[in-house]
C-alpha positions as CSV (number, residue, x, y, z in Angstrom):
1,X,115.3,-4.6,142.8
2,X,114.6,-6.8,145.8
3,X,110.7,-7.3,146.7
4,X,109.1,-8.2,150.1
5,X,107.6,-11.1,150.2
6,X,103.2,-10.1,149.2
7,X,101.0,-8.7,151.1
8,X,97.2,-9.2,150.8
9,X,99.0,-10.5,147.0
10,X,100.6,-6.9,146.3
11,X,104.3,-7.1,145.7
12,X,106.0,-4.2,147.6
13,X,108.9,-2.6,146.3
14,X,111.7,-1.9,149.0
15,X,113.3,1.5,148.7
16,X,116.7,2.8,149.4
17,X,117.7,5.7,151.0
18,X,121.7,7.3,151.6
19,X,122.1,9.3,154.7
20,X,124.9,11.4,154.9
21,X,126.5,12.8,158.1
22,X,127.5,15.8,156.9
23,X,130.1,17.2,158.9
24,X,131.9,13.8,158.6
25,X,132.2,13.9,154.8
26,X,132.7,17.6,154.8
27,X,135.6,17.7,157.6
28,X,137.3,14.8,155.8
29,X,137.5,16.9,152.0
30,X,138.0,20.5,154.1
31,X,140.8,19.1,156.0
32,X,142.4,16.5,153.6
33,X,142.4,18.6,150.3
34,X,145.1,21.4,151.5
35,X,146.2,22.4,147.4
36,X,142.2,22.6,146.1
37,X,141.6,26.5,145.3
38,X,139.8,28.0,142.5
39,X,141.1,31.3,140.4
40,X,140.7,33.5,143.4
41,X,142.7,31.6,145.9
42,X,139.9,30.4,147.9
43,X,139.8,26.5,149.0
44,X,137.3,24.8,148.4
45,X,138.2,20.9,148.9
46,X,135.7,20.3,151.1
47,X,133.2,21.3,148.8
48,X,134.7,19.4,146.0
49,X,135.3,16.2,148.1
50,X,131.1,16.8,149.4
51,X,129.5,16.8,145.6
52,X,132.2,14.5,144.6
53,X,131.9,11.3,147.4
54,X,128.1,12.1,147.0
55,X,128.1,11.6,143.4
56,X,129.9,8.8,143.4
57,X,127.9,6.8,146.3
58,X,124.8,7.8,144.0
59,X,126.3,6.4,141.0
60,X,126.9,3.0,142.5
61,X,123.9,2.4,144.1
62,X,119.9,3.1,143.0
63,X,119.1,5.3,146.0
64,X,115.3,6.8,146.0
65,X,115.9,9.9,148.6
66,X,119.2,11.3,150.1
67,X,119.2,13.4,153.6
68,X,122.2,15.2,154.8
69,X,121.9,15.8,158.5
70,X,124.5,18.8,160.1
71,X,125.7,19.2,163.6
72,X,123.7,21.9,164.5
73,X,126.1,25.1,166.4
74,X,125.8,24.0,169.5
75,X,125.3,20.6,169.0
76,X,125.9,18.2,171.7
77,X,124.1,20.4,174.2
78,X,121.6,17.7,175.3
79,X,124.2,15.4,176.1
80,X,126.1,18.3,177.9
81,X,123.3,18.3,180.1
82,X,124.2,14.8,181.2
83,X,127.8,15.3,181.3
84,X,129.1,18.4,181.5
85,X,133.0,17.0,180.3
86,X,131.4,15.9,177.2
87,X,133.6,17.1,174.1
88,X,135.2,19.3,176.8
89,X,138.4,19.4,174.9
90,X,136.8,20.9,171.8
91,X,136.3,24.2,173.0
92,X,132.4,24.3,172.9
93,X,131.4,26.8,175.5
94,X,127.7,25.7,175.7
95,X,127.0,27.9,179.1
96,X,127.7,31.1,177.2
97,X,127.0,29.8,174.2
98,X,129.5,30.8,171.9
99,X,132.4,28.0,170.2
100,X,135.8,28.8,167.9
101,X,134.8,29.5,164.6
102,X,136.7,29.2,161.3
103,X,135.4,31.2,158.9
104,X,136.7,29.3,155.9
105,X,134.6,26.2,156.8
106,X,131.7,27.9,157.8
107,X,131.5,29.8,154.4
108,X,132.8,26.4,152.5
109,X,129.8,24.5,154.5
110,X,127.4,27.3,153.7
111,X,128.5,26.5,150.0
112,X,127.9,23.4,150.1
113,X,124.4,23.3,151.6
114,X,123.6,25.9,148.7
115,X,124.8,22.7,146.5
116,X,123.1,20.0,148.0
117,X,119.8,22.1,147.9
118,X,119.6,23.0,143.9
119,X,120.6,18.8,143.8
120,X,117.3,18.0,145.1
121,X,118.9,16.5,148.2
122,X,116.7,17.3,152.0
123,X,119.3,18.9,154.7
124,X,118.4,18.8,158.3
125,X,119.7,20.8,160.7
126,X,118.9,21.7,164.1
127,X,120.7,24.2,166.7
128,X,121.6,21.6,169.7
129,X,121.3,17.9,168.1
130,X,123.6,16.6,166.2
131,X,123.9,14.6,162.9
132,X,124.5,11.3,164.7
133,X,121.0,11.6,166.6
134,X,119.2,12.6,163.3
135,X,120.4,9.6,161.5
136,X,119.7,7.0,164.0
137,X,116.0,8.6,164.7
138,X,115.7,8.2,161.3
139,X,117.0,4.5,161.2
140,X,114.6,3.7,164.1
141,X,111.5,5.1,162.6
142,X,112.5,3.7,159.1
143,X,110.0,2.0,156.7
144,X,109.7,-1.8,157.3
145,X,110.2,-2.2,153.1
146,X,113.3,1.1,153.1
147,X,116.9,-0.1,153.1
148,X,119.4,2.2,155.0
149,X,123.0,3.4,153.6
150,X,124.8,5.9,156.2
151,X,128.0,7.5,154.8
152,X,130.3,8.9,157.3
153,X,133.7,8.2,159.2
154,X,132.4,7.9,163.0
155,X,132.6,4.0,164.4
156,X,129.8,5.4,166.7
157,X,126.9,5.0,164.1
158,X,128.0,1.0,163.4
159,X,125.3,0.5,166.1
160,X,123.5,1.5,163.6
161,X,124.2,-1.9,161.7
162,X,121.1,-4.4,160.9
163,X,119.7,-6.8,158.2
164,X,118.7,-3.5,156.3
165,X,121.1,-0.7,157.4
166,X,125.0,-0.6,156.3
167,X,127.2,1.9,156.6
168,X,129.9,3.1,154.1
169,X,132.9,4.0,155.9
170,X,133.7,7.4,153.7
171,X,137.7,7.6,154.9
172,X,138.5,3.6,154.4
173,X,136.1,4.0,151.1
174,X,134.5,0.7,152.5
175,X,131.1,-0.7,152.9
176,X,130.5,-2.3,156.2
177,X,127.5,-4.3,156.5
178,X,126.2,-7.4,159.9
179,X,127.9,-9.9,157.5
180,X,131.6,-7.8,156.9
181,X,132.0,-6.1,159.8
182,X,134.3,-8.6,161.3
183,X,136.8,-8.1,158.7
184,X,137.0,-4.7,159.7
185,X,136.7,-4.8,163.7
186,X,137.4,-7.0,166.7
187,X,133.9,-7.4,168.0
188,X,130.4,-8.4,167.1
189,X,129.0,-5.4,165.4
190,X,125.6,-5.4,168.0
191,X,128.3,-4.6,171.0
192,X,128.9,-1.3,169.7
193,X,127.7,0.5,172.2
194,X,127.8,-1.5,175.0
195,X,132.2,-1.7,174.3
196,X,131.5,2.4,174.1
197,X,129.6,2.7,177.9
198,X,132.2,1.0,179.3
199,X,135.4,2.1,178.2
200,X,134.2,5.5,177.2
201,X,134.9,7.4,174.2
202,X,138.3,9.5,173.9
203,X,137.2,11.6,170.7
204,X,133.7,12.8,173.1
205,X,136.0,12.9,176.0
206,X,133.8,10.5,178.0
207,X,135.9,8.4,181.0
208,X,135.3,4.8,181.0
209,X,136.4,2.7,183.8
210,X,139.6,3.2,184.7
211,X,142.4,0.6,183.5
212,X,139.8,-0.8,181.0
213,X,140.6,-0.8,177.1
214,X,138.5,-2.9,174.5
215,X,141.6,-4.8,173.9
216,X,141.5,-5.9,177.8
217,X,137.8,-6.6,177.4
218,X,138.2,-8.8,174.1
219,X,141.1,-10.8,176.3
220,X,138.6,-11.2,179.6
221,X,135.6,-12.1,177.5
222,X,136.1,-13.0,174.3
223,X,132.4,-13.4,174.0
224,X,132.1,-9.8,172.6
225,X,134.1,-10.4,169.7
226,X,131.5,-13.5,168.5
227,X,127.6,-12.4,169.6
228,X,125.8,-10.0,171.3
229,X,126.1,-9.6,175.2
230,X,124.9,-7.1,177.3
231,X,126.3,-5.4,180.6
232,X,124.9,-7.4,182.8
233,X,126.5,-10.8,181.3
234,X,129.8,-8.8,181.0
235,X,129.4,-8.0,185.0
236,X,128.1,-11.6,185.8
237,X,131.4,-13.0,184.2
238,X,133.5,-10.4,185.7
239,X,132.7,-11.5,189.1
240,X,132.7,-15.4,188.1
241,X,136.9,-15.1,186.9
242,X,137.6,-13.0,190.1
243,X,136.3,-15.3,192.4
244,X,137.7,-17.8,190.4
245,X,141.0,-16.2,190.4
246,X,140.8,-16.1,194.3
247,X,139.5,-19.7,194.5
248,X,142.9,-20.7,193.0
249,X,144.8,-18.4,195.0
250,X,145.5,-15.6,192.6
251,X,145.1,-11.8,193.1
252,X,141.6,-10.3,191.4
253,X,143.1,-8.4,188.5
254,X,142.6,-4.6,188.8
255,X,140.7,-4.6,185.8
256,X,137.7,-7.0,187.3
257,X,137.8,-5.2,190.4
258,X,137.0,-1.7,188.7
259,X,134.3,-3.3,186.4
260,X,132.4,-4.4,189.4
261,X,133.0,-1.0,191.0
262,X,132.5,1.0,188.4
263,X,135.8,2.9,189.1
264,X,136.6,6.0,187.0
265,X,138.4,9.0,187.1
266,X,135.0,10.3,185.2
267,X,132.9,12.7,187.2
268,X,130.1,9.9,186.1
269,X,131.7,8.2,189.7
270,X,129.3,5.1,190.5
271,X,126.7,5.8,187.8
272,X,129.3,5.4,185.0
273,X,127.1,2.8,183.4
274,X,123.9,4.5,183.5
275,X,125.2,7.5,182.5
276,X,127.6,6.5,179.4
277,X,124.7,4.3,178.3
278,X,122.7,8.0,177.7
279,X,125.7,9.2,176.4
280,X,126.7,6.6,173.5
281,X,123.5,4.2,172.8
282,X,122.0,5.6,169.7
283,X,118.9,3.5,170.1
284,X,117.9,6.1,172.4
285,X,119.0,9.3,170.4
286,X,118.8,13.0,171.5
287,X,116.4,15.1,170.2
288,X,114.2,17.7,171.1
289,X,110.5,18.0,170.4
290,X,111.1,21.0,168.2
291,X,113.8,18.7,166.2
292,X,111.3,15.7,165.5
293,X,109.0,18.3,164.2
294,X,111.6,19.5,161.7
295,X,112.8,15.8,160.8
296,X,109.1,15.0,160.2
297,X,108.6,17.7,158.0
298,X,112.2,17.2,156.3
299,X,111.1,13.7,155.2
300,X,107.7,14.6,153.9
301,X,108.6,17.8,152.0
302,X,108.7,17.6,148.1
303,X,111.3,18.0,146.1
304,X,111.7,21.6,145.5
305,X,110.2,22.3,142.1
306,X,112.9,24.6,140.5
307,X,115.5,22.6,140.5
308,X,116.5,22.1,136.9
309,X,120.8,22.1,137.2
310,X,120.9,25.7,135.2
311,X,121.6,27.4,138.8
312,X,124.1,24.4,139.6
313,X,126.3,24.8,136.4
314,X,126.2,28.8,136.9
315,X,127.6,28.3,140.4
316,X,130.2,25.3,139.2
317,X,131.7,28.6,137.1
318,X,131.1,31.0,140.0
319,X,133.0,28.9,142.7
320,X,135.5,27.6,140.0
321,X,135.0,24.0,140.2
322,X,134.8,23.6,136.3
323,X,138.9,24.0,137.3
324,X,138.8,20.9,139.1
325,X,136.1,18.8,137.4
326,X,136.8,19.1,133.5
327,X,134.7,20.5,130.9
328,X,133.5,17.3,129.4
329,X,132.7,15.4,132.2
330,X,129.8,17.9,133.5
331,X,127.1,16.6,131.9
332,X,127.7,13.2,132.9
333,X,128.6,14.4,136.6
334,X,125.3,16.4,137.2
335,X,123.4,13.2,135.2
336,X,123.3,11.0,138.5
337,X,122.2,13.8,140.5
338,X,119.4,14.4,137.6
339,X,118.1,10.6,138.2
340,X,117.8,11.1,142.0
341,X,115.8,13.7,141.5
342,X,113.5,11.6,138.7
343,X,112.6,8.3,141.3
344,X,112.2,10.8,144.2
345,X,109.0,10.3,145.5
């Protein structure tokens, strides 16, 4: 295992830790496993494809802890407040607080936390922050000597990359760390966010500027695709080509012109920038004082103390998963779960 250099001549060991944004790897098992039922016709792929991916990611590296941080119910509130379009077209009601609900993958989510909590792996949840939040408070408040792996599918979290944070990209099964992630993307990984605030993000339904696509902002400043910039380089350069542009006798392109004007057809309007910056940059994440408290005590709780894999194996037979995972392999498929739960500490 890798040492930092010593300190005061005492060699510190550096730790590793998996988080896992839970919905992600959930929503990808739940939706992507349509034929996996047990004997009494209920599906149960996402919880399959949960313990599975989960297993595997701790079989291939030596992780110390793993968290599993939820979108809470109404998650997405605080940046609601912002913005009220945010994840408009989702069907979140957060005035009257009440969402669509699918009882299948609430009860197949309620499974799997059941899981992940006889595994000896911490769950955080928390009723108006989301996963994303969690994950990057944690990444910001990290041990100087504690090296980060985030599984999930959302690009937004790759502003997450550093020297010692990678992310493992659960639905291209692909490890994306500040050295690969140009063979996987068109920009510098540290631009992340700043791509995000200003074209918006479709998924979140947040507006950008209007006319404005990464692929037009990798073509006006190419820049973005080799080091870090920030917005007021981007803007600086903006208005450097059009004058340019009109120097030479060409038109401005539309595309400067609504950079520098911050056009949108957002209900941001001029304070696009400011306000898709609070929206998107997860070096300043959402959470409530009520939510630290809970990640606080999340990370320092021990391991609970009953957790010896009987109650998993009875509930392998009771949700029917000994249909799916085969008799012989058990032992061996709970074993990696068992040495987690031995280096915790």
């Amino acid at each position: 295992m890798p040492k930092l250099p010593p300190k005061n001549g005492v060699k510190i060991e550096r730790r590793s830790t998996l988080l896992i944004d839970g919905n992600a790897l959930f929503k990808r098992g739940y939706l992507g496993s349509h034929d996996a039922y047990n004997k009494e016709g209920v599906h149960i792929g996402g919880l399959y494809q949960f313990i599975t991916v989960t297993k595997r990611l701790i079989s291939e590296n030596v992780f110390h802890r793993v968290y599993v941080f939820w979108d809470g119910r109404f998650s997405g509130k605080l940046r609601y407040n912002i913005y009220k379009d945010y994840k408009s077209s989702r069907g979140k009601d957060y005035e009257n607080g009440t969402e669509p609900e699918d009882m299948s993958e609430l009860i197949q989510q309620y499974m799997v936390k059941e899981y992940l909590y006889h595994l000896s792996i911490r769950q955080l949840e928390d009723e108006v922050v989301e996963a994303d939040d969690f994950i990057a408070y944690y990444c910001i408040t990290k041990d100087s000597n504690e090296d980060i792996t985030i599984c999930t599918s959302d690009r937004d979290l790759c502003q997450l990359i550093s020297d010692d944070v990678r992310i493992y990209l659960c639905d291209k099964k692909l490890y994306v760390d500040n050295k690969t992630y140009n063979n996987v993307f068109n920009h510098y990984y540290k631009n992340v966010a700043l791509i995000k605030t200003i074209i918006g993000d479709y998924s979140d339904d947040i507006k950008g500027i209007k006319g404005v696509k990464e692929k037009t902002l990798l073509n006006l400043f190419p820049d973005i695709s080799k080091k870090e910039v920030s917005l007021h380089q981007i803007l600086t350069e903006a208005q450097k080509l059009k004058n340019d542009r009109i120097d030479s006798g060409k038109k401005s392109l539309k595309a400067l012109d609504n950079l520098l004007d911050s056009v949108t057809d957002g209900i941001q309007g001029k304070r696009l920038y400011e306000i898709n910056d609070e929206l998107v940059n997860l070096r300043k994440p959402k959470l409530t004082d009520h939510a630290i408290e809970n990640f606080i005590r999340t990370k320092t709780e021990p391991t609970p103390d009953d957790t010896d894999f009987k109650e998993v194996y009875q509930m392998v037979k009771r949700d029917g998963l000994d249909d799916l995972i085969r008799e012989y392999y058990m032992s061996d498929y709970f074993l990696q779960f068992k040495k987690l739960k031995d280096r915790d500490c």
